[in-house]
Backbone bond lengths (Angstrom), bond angles and torsions (degrees), N, CA, C in turn:
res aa  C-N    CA-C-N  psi(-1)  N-CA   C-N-CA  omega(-1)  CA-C   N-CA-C  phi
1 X - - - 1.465 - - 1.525 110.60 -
2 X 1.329 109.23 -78.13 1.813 106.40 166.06 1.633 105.86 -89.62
3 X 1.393 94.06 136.06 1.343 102.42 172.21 1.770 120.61 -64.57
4 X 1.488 109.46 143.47 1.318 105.85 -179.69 1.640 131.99 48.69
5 X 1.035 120.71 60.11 1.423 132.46 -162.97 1.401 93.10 -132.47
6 X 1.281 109.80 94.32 1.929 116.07 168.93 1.644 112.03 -88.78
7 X 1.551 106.07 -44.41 1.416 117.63 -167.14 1.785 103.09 -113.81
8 X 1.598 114.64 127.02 1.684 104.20 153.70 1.294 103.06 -116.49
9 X 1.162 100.43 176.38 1.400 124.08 172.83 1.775 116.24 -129.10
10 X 1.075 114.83 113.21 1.374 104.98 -171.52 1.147 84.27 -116.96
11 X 1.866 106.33 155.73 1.558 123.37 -171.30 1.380 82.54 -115.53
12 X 1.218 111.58 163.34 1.729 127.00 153.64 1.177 116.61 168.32
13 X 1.605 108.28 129.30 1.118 129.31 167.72 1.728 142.48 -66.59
14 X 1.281 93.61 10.20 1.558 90.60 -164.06 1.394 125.66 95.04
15 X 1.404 111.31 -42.29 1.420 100.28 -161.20 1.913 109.89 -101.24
16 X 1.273 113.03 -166.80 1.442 106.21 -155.06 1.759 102.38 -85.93
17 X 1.246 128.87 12.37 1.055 133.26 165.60 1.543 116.51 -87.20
18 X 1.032 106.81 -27.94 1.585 106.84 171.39 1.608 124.16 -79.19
19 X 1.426 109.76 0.50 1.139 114.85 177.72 1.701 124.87 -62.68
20 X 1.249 108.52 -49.07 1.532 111.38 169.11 1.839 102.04 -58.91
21 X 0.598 157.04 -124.47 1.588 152.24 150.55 1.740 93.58 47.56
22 X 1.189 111.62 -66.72 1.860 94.84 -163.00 2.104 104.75 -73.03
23 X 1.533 110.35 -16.41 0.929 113.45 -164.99 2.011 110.01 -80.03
24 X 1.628 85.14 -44.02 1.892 96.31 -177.54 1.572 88.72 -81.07
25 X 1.468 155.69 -0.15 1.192 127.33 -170.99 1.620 86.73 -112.33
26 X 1.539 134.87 3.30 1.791 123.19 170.54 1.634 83.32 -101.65
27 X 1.002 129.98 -30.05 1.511 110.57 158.08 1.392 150.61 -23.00
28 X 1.202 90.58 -93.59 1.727 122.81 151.47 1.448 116.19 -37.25
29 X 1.342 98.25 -57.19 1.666 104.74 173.49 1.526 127.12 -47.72
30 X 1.694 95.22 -45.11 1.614 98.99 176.47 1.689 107.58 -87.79
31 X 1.065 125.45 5.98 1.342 104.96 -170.74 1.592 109.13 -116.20
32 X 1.674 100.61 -19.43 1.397 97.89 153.38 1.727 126.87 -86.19
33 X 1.131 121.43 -11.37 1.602 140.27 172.02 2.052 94.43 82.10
34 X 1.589 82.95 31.15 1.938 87.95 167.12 1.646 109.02 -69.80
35 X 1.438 87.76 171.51 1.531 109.98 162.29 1.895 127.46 -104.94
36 X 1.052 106.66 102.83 1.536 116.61 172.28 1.338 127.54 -41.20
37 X 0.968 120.59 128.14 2.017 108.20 158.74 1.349 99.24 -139.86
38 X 1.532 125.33 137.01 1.414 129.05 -149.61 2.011 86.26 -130.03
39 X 1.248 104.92 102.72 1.440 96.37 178.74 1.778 120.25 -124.10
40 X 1.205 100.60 146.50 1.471 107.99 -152.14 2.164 87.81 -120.25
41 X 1.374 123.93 142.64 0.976 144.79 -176.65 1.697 104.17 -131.71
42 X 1.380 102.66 118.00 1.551 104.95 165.29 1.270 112.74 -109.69
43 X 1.293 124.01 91.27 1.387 125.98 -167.66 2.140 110.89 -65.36
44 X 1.699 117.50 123.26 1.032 106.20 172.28 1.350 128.43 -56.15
45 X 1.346 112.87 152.14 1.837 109.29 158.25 1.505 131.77 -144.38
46 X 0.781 111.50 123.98 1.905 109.72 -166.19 1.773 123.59 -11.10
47 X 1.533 90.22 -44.93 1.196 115.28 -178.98 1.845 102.75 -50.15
48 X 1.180 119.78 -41.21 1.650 116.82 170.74 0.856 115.76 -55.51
49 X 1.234 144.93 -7.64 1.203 133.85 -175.32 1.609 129.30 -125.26
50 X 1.798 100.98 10.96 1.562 140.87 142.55 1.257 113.94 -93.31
51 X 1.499 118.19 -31.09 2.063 97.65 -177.89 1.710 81.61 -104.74
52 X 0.857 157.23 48.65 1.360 162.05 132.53 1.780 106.77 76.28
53 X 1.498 110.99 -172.34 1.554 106.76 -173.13 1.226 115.03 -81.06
54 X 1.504 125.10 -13.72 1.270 137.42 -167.24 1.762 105.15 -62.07
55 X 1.375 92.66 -35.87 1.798 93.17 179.17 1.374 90.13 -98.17
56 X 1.234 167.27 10.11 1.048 147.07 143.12 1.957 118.94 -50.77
57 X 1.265 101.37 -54.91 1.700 146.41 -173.56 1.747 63.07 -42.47
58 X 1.278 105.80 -73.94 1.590 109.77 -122.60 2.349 96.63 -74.02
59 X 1.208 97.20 -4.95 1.342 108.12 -173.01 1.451 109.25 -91.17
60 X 1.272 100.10 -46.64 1.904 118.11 160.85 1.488 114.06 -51.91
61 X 1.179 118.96 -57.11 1.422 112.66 -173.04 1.388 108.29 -83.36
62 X 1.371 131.08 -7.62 1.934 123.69 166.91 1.370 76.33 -82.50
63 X 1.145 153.85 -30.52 1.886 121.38 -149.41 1.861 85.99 -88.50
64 X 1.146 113.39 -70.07 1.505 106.55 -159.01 1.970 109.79 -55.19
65 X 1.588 108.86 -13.97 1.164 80.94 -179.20 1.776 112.48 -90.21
66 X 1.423 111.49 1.51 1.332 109.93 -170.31 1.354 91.87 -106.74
67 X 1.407 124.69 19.57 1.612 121.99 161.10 1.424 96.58 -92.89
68 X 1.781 124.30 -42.28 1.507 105.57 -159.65 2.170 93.27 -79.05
69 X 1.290 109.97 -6.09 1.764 91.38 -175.67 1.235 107.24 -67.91
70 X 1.465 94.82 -32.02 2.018 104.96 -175.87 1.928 91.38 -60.55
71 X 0.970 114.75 -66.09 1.709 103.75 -163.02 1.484 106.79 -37.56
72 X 1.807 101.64 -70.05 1.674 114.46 174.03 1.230 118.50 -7.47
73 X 2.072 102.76 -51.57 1.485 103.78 -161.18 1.744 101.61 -88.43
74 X 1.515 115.63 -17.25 1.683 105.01 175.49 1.690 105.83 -82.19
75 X 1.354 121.06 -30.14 1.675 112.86 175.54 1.458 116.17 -58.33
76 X 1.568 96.03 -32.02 1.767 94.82 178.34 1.817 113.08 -57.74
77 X 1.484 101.95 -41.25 1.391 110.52 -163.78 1.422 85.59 -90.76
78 X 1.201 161.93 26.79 1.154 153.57 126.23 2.194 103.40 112.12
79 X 1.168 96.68 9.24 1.747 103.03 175.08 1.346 111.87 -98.77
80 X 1.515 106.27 122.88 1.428 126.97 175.79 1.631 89.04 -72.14
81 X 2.116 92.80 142.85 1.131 81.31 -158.37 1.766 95.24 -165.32
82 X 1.341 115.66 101.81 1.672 116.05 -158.62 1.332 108.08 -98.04
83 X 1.388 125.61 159.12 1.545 123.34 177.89 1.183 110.98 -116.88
84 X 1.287 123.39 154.09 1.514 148.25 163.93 1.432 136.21 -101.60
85 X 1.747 117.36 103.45 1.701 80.48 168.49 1.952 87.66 -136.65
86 X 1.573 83.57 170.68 1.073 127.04 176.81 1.801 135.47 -134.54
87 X 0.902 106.59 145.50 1.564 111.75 -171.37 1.760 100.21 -136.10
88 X 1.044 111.09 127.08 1.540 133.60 169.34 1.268 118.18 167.24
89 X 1.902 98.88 -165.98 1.663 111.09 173.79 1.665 94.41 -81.97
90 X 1.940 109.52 164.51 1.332 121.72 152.98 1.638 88.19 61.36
91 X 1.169 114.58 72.91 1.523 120.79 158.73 1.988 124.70 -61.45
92 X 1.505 88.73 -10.73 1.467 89.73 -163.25 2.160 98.06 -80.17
93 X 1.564 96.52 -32.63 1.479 106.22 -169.42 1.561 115.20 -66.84
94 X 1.415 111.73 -31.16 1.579 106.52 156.00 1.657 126.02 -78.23
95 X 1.424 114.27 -4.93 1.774 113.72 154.05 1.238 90.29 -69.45
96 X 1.234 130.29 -83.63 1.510 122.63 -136.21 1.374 108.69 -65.87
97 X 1.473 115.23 -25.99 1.802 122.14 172.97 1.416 96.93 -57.29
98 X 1.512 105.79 -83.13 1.777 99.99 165.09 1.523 130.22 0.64
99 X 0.990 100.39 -66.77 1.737 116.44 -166.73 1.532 120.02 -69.93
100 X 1.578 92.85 -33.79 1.501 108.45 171.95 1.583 107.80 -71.72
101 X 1.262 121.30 -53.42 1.588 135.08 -143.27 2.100 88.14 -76.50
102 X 1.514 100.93 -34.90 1.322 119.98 163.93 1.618 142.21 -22.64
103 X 1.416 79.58 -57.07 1.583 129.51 -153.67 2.270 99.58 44.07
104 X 1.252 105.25 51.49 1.345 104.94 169.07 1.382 112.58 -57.30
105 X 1.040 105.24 146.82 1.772 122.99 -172.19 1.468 104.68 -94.14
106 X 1.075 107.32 -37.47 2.018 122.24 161.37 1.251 132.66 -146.06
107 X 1.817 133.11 157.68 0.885 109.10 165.79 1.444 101.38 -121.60
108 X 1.887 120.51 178.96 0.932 103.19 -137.21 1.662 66.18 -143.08
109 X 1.104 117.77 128.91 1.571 131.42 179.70 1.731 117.48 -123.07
110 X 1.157 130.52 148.12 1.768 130.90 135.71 1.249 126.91 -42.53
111 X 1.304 99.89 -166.85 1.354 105.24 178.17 1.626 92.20 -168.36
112 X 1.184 101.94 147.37 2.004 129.72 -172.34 1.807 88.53 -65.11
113 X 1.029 91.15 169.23 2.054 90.89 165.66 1.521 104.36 -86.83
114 X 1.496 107.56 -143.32 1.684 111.42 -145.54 1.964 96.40 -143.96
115 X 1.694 108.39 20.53 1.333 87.01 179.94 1.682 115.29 -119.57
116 X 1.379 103.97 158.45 1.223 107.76 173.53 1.870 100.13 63.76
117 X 1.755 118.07 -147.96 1.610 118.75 -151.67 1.745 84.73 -78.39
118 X 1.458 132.01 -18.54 1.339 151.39 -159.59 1.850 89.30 -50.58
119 X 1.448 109.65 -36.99 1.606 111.91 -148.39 1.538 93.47 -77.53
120 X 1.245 109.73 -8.07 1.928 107.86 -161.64 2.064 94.13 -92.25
121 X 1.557 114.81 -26.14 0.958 106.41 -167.35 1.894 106.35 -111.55
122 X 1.774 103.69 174.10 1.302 94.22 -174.02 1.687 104.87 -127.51
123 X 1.371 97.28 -8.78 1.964 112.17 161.70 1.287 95.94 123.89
124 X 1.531 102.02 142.63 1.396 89.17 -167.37 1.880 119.43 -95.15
125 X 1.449 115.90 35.71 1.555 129.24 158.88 1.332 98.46 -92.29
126 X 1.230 135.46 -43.82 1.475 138.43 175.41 1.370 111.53 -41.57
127 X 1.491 94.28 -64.27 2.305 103.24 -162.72 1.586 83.78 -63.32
128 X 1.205 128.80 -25.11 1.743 109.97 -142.27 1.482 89.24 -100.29
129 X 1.213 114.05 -13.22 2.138 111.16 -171.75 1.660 88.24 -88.49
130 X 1.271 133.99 -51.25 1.560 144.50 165.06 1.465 99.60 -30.77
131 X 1.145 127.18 -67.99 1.633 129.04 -153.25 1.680 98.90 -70.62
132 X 1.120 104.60 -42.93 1.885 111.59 -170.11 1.450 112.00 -101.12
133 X 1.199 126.69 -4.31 1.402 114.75 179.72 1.827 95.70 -89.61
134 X 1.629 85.67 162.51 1.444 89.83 174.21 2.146 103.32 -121.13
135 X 1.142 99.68 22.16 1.467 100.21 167.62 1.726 116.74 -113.62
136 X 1.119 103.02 177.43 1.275 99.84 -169.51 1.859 104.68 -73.21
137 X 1.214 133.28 162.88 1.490 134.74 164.49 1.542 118.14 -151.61
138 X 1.519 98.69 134.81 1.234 126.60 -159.91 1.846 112.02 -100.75
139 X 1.247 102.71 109.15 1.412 85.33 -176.15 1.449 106.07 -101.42
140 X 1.298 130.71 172.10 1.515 135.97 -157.82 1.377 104.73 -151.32
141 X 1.539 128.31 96.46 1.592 107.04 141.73 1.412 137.15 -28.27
142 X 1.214 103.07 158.26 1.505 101.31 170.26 1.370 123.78 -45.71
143 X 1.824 109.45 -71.67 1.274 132.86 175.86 1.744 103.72 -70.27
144 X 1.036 139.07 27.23 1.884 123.84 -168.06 1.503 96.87 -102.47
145 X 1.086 116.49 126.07 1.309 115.90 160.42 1.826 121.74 -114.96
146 X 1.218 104.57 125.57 1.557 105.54 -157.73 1.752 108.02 -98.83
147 X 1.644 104.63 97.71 1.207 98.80 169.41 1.863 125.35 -119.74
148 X 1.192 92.03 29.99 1.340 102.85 160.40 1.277 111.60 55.98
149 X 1.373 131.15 58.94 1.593 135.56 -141.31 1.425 85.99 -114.74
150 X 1.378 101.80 -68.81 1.750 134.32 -158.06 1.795 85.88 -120.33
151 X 1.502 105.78 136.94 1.608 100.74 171.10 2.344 76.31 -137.93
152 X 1.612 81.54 153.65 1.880 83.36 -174.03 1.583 81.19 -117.57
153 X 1.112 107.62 154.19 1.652 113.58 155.39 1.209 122.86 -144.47
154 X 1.174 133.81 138.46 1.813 134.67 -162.68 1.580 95.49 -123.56
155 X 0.986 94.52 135.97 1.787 117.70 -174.33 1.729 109.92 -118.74
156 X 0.660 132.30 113.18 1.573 119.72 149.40 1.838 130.23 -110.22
157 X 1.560 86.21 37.79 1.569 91.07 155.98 1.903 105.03 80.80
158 X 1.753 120.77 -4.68 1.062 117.88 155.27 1.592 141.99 -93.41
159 X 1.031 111.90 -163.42 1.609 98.06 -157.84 1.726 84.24 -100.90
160 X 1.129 113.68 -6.93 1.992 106.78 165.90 1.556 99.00 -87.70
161 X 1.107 126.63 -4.32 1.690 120.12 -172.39 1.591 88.79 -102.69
162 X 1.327 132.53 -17.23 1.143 123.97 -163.09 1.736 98.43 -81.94
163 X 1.276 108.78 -58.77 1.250 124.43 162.11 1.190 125.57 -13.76
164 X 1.640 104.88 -54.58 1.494 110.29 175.95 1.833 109.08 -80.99
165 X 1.147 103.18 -8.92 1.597 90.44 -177.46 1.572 113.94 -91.31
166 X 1.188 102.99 -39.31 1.537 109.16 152.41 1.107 117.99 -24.96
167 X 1.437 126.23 -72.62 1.386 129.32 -148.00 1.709 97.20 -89.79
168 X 1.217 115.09 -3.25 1.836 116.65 -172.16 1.461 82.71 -96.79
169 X 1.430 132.90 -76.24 1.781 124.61 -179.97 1.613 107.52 -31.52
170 X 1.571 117.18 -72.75 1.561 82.28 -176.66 1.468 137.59 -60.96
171 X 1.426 118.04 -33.72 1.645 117.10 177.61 1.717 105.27 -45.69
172 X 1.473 108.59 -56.41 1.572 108.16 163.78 0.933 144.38 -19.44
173 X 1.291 111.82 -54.71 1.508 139.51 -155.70 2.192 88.79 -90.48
174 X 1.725 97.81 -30.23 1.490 97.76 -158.72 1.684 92.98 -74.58
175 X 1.692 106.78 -57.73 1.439 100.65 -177.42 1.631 128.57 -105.41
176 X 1.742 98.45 54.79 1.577 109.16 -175.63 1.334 109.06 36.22
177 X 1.619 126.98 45.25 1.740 116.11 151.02 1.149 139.23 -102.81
178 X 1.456 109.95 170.34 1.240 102.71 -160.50 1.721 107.33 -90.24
179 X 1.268 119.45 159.97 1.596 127.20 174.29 0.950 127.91 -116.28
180 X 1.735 122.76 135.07 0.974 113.03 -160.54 1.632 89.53 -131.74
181 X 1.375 125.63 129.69 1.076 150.35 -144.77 1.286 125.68 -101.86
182 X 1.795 144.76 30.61 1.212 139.42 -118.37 2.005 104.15 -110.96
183 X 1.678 118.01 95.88 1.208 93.96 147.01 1.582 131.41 -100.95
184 X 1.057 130.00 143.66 1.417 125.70 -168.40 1.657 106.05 -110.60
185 X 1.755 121.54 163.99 1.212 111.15 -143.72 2.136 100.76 -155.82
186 X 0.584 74.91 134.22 1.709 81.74 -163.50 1.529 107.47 -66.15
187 X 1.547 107.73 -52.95 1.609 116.83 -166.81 1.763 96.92 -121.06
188 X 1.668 107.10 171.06 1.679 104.62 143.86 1.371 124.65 -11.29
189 X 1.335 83.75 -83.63 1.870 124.49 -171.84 1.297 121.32 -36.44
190 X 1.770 108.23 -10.00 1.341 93.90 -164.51 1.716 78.45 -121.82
191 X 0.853 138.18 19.38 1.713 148.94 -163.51 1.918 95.22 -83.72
192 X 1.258 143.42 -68.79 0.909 142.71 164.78 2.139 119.84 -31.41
193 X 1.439 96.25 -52.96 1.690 91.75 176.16 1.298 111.04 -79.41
194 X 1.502 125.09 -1.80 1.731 127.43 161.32 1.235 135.55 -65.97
195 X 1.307 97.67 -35.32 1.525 135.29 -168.12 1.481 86.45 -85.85
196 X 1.215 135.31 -78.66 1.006 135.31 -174.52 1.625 117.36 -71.00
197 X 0.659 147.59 44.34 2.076 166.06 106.16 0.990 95.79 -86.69
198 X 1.228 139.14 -82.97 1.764 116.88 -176.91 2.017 124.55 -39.96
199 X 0.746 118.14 -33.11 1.473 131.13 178.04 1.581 97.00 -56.26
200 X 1.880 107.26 -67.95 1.334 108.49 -157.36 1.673 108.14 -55.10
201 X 1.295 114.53 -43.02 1.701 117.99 151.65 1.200 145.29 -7.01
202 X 1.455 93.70 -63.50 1.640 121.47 161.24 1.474 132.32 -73.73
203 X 1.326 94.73 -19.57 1.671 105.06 160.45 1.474 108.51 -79.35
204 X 1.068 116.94 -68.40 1.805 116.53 179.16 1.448 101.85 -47.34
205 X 1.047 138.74 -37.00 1.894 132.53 -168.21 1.594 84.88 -80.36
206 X 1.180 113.93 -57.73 1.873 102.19 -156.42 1.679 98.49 -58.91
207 X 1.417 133.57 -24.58 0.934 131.96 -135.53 1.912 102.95 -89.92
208 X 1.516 91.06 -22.64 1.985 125.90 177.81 1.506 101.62 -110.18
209 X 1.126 113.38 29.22 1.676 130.52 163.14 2.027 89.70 49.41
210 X 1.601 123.26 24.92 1.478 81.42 163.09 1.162 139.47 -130.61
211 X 1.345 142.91 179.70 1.445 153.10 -145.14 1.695 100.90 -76.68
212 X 1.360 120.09 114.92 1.176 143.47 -179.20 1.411 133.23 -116.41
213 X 1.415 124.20 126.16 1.577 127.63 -167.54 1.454 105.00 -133.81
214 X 1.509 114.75 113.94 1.338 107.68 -178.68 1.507 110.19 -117.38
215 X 1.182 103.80 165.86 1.387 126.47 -132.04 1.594 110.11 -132.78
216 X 1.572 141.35 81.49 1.847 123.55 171.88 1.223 93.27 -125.58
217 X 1.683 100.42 114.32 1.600 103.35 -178.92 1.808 88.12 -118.59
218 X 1.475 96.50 163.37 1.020 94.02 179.42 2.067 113.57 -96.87
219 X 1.242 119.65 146.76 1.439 105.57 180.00 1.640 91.38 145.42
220 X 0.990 91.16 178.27 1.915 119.59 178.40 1.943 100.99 -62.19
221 X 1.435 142.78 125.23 0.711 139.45 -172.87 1.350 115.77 -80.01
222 X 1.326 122.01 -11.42 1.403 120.40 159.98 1.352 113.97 -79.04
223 X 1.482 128.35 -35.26 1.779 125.94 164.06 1.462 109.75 -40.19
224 X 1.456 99.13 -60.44 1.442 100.73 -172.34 0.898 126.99 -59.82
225 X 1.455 124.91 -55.81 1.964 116.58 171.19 1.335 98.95 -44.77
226 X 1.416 138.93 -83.73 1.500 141.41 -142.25 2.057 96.20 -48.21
227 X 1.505 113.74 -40.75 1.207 99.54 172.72 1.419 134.74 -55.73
228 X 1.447 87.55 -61.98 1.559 93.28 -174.92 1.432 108.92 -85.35
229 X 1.462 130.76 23.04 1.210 141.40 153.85 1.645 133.37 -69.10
230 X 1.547 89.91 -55.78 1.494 107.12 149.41 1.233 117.96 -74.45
231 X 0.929 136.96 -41.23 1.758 136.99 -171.30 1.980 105.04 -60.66
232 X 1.326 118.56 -20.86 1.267 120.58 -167.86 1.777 121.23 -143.71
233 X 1.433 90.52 26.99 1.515 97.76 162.84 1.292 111.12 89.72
234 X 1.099 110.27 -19.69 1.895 108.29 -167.73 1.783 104.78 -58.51
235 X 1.395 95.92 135.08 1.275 141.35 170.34 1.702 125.60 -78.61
236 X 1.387 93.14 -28.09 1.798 81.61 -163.57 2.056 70.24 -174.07
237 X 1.562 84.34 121.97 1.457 105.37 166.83 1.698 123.56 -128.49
238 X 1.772 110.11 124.46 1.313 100.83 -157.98 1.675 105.11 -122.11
239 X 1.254 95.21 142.11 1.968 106.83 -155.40 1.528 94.01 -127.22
240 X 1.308 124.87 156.30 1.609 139.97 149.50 1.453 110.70 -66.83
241 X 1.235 104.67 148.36 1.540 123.20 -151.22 1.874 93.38 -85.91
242 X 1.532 127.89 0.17 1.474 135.01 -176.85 1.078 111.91 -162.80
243 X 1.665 110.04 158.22 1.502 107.68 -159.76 2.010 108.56 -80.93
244 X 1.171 98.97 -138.07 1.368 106.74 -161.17 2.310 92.53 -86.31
245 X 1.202 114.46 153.59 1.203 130.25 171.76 1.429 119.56 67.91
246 X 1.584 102.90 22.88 1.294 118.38 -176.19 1.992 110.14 64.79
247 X 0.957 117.69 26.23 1.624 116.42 171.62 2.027 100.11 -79.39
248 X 1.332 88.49 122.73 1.387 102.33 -176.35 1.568 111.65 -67.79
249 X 0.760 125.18 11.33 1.789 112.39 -167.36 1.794 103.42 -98.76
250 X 1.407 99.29 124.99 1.550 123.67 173.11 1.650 98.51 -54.64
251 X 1.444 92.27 -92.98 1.341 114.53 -179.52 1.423 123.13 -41.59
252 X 1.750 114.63 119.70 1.475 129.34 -132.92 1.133 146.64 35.21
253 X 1.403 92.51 26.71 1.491 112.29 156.53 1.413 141.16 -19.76
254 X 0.984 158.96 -142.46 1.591 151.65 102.49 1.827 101.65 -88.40
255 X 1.182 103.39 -49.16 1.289 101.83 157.70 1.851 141.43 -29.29
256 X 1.183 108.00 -45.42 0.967 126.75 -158.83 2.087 97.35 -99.37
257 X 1.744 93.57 -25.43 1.456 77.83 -172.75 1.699 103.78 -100.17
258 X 1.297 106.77 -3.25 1.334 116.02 166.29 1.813 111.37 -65.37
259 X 0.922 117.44 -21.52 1.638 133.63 -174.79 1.409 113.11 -54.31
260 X 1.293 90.89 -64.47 1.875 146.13 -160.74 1.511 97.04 -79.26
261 X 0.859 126.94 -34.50 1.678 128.41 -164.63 1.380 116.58 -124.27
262 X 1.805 111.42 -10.46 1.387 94.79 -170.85 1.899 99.55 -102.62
263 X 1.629 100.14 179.90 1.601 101.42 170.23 1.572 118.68 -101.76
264 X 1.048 116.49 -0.45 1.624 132.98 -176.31 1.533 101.98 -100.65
265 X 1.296 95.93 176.30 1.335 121.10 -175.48 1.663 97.92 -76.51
266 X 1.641 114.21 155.39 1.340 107.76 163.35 1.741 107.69 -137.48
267 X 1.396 97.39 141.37 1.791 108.55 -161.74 1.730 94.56 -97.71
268 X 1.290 127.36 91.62 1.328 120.19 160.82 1.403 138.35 -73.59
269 X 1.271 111.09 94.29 1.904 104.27 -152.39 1.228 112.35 -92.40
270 X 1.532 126.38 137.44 1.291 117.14 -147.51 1.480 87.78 -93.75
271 X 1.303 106.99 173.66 1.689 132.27 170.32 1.186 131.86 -35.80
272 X 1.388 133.65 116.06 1.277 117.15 -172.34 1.279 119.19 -80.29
């Protein structure tokens, strides 16, 4: 399904948002004949040390045992499959330590639900494992199931959009899908440099013989994917890990609100 995926890393917290995430990463895992690591972070807080250790104990022992159900459930499906825990501040810095020390090929995250200001964000261990990892990361709805039918990819002509097009041609190329190609465009004026990021696209897809639909709508480029995302089946939508001119910031991204708002999976491809 994804090309070259030896090592994941799946994050999860326990709670019922991480469920799509533990489900597509015993997936993935078995269908690439990868290796799993299912890691759980109990981030400290002052407050433990007013309601005493007894609720600590009792927070520690639900995390590691809902790390070994996660294994249980990858041995069943036949994926070797190791656990992690940890306890501290900044839960996000032992994923990405993790991932590195790893050498994981991805990691494999949740996503918050969709209500109220909640829908704009994706938690902030998520944005912060995204901003600092240097592997690719996969975020997962609850309900998303990723079968690589329709993959969308949005370009805006940078070398983080390149990134993402990369990694949308090979998954493609891996499970014969089709691509759907979306840059979006504010004014007229910007109608010519759309056309042309979408084009260069269509050369690399035609070039791996595959089926291509391009896309310059006009609007906010996070409207547009989530629309014509849902509107056309897509499964798994893959973006650059920063916005346009190389400005590093996650947070309000188009990226980031594509996360937050969409119902599919989202492929964040790191930097080339």
């Amino acid at each position: 399904m994804f090309p070259k995926l030896k090592k994941l890393l799946l994050v999860t917290d326990g709670s019922l948002y991480s469920e799509g995430a533990i489900r597509e990463a015993i997936s993935l895992a078995k269908k690439c004949s990868g290796k799993l690591y299912a890691i759980f972070v109990l981030e400290t807080n002052p407050e433990y040390e007013t309601i005493g250790s007894n609720f600590f104990d009792k927070e520690e022992s639900e995390a590691i045992s809902h790390l070994e159900s996660i294994r249980s459930s990858a041995l069943e499906s036949g994926v070797d499959c190791g656990t992690i825990f940890h306890h501290g501040e900044k839960a996000y810095q032992y994923i990405v330590d993790e991932a590195a020390e790893r050498r994981a090929d991805m990691i494999i995250i949740g996503r918050r639900g969709r209500k109220g200001l909640a829908k704009l964000m994706i938690g902030e261990t998520a944005a912060k494992v995204i901003t600092h990892t240097s592997c690719n990361v996969l975020v997962v709805p609850k309900a998303a199931k990723i079968r690589c039918r329709n993959i969308l990819v949005a370009t805006n002509g940078s070398n983080h959009s390149s990134s993402a097009i990369s990694e949308a041609i090979g998954i493609a190329k891996c499970c014969g899908s089709s691509i759907v190609v979306v840059s979006s465009l504010m004014s007229d004026n910007e109608l010519e440099e759309a056309k042309s990021n979408v084009n260069k696209v269509v050369e690399l897809a035609q070039e791996e013989g595959l089926h291509v639909e391009v896309l310059t709508p006009f609007g906010k480029t996070s409207d547009a994917v989530i629309e014509i995302a849902s509107g056309r089946g897509v499964d798994l939508i893959v973006m650059g890990r920063f916005g346009k001119k190389g400005v590093k910031l996650f947070k309000g991204s188009p990226t980031e609100k594509v996360i937050g708002n969409s119902g599919c999976a989202v492929l964040v491809a790191k930097s080339q």
